[in-house]
C-alpha positions, 0 to 999 in steps of 0.5 A: 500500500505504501510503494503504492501510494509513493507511485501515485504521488510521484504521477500526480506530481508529474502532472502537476509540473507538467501542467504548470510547464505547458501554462507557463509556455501558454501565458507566455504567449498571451503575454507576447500577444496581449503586448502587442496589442496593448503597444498598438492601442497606446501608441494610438493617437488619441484623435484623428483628422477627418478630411471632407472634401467640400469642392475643387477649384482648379485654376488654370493660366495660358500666355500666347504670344505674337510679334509685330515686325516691320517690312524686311528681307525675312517678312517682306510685308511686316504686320502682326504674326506668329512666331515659329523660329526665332524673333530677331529683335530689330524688326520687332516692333512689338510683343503682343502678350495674351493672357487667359487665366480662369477657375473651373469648379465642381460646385459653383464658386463666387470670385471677388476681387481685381486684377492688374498686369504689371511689366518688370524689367531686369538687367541680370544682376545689375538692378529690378524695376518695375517698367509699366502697369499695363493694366490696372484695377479690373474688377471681378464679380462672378459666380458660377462654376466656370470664370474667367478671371483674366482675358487680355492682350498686353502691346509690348514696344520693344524699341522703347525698352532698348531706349530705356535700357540705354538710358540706365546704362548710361546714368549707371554706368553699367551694361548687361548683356542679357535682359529679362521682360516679365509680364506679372498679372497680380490678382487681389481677392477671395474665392468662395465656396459655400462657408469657406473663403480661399484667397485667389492665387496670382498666375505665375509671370511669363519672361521673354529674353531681350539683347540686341539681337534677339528675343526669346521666350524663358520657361512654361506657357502653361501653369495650372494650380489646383485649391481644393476645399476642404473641411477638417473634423477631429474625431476622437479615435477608434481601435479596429480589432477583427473587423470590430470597431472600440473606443480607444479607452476601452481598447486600452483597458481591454488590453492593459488587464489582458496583459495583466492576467498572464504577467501575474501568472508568470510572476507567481510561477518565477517567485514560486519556482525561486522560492522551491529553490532555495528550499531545495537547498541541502541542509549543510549548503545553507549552513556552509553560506550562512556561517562559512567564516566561523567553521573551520573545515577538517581534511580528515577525521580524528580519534574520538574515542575516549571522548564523550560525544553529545549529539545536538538536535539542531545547529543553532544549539551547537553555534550557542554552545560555541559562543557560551564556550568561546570555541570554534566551529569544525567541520567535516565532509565524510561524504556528499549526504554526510556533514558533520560539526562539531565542538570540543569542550576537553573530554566533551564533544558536541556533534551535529550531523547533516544527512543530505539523504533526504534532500537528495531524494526529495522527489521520491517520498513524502517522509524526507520531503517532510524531513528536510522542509523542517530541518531547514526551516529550523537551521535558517 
């Protein structure tokens, strides 16, 4: 009945490490996952941008251009023409800027504001000037989802710019081989759309080249600029977990005690597993490390024999021998389950011995488990 009942302890043992194995390996997984988890939803931000767009207004501005010339080998009949090469600057009388510039809008837009085209002349490193205003302050007033915001044509006398620049070189005292004529339309004014109110932004200017010789044209044609409208809501943010929307408080909750649960669990099993360690200390190791600088070990036995020896049932009695007597502590190994103390008192000998049998073979029955548990608690 005895072996029997040793050999059902040992199985429900067995399976009880087993057990606590496999639920440590599963609460560290959970633990990694819930982690996880609880990173994200931290890390979250708390509120998010929802972008709703209101419209799109699309600006878009095309120059063309044109030269009148005067009669020559090139044009025999001079007038007003398109160029398709090179434009030679001392048959060109003018150059003939068009400019149509508009807003098309998905929903209808109402544009207030005025125009101007300004001409600037620049001599390449030299100095920047503002030539001739064109033309100045053209209302606009429209609504709609097509508007045209400027349609015209600017003369520009090519000869009067020679002579300008002659004159500032001159008075200078500096010439520039290069100069830069840049047609600049400036537009003032808002476009609204429905409660939103977007100021109107200027088309980019077109410049042309002039020397002496000829003129040419520097950069795009074409520019298109696009201000879409839009309305910007802060929401408070959502976690999405397996298809399944939650507030991002509760999410963190959730996740903080999900996380919770296995780190206790793997607390406890390392604390206990800590705990069955030191327990399962032998006897005379505890002793060793707890009073390693009062012992003094022996190399090999003595003759004892006409002494009286006096067995002590724990080692505290024998240290409080020791220090009642002012004698040392020796110590002997006979073997690794046999540590014996003792005391010489003259013709007494007080002995304490540690038989580490019983926690050798501590997994394999219930009386020296009993044993060694009271033995140490006794001795620490």
């Amino acid at each position: 009945m005895t072996v029997k009942k040793k050999d059902d302890q040992t199985k429900n043992e067995r399976s009880k490490f087993i057990s606590s194995k496999i639920m440590l390996g599963v609460s560290i997984l959970l633990l990694v996952l819930f982690s996880a988890i609880a990173f994200r939803t931290f890390t979250s931000p708390e509120h998010v941008n929802m972008v709703t767009y209101m419209n799109n207004i699309q600006q878009k501005t095309d120059y063309s251009y044109k030269i009148d010339v005067i009669p020559s080998s090139l044009y025999p009949y001079g007038g007003t023409i398109t160029p398709e090469h090179r434009i030679f600057t001392k048959i060109t009388e003018n150059l003939i800027v068009s400019i149509s510039s508009m807003i098309r809008a998905e929903k209808p837009v109402l544009v207030e504001g005025s125009y101007k085209i300004i001409i600037k002349l620049v001599a390449e490193d030299l100095w920047e000037k503002e030539y001739n205003i064109i033309i100045s302050n053209q209302k606009i007033n429209i609504e709609g989802t097509e508007i045209s915001l400027i349609n015209d044509a600017v003369r520009i006398p090519i000869h009067d710019i020679l002579e300008y620049t002659q004159i500032m070189e001159q008075e200078l005292g500096y010439s520039s081989d290069r100069y830069l004529i840049s047609i600049n339309p400036i537009i003032e004014g808002t476009i609204k759309a429905g409660n939103k109110s977007n100021p109107i932004a200027s088309p980019p200017e077109l410049t042309f080249s002039l020397t002496s010789r000829d003129i040419s044209l520097i950069g795009e044609k074409s520019f298109v600029n696009d201000n879409p409208v839009q309305e910007t809501e802060v929401l408070v943010s959502d976690y999405n977990f397996m298809g399944f929307s939650i507030p991002l408080s509760i999410a963190r909750l959730v996740s903080f005690i999900l996380t919770l649960g296995p780190l206790t669990y793997i607390s406890l099993y390392t604390v206990n597993a800590l705990r069955n360690q030191k327990e399962n200390i032998y006897e005379s190791v505890a002793i060793d490390l707890k009073y390693k600088n009062r012992l003094i070990n022996l190399k090999r036995s003595f003759d004892y024999s006409d002494k009286y020896i006096l067995i002590v049932d724990d080692f505290k009695s024998l240290v409080r021998i020791a220090d009642e007597k002012e004698l040392p502590i020796l110590r002997f190994e006979a073997s690794a389950v046999s540590v014996n103390y003792f005391v010489i008192n003259g013709q007494c000998i007080y002995s304490y011995q540690c038989d580490n049998t019983s926690q050798i073979n501590h997994s394999n029955a219930e009386e020296q488990t009993t044993y060694v548990e009271k033995k140490f608690s006794e001795t620490i």
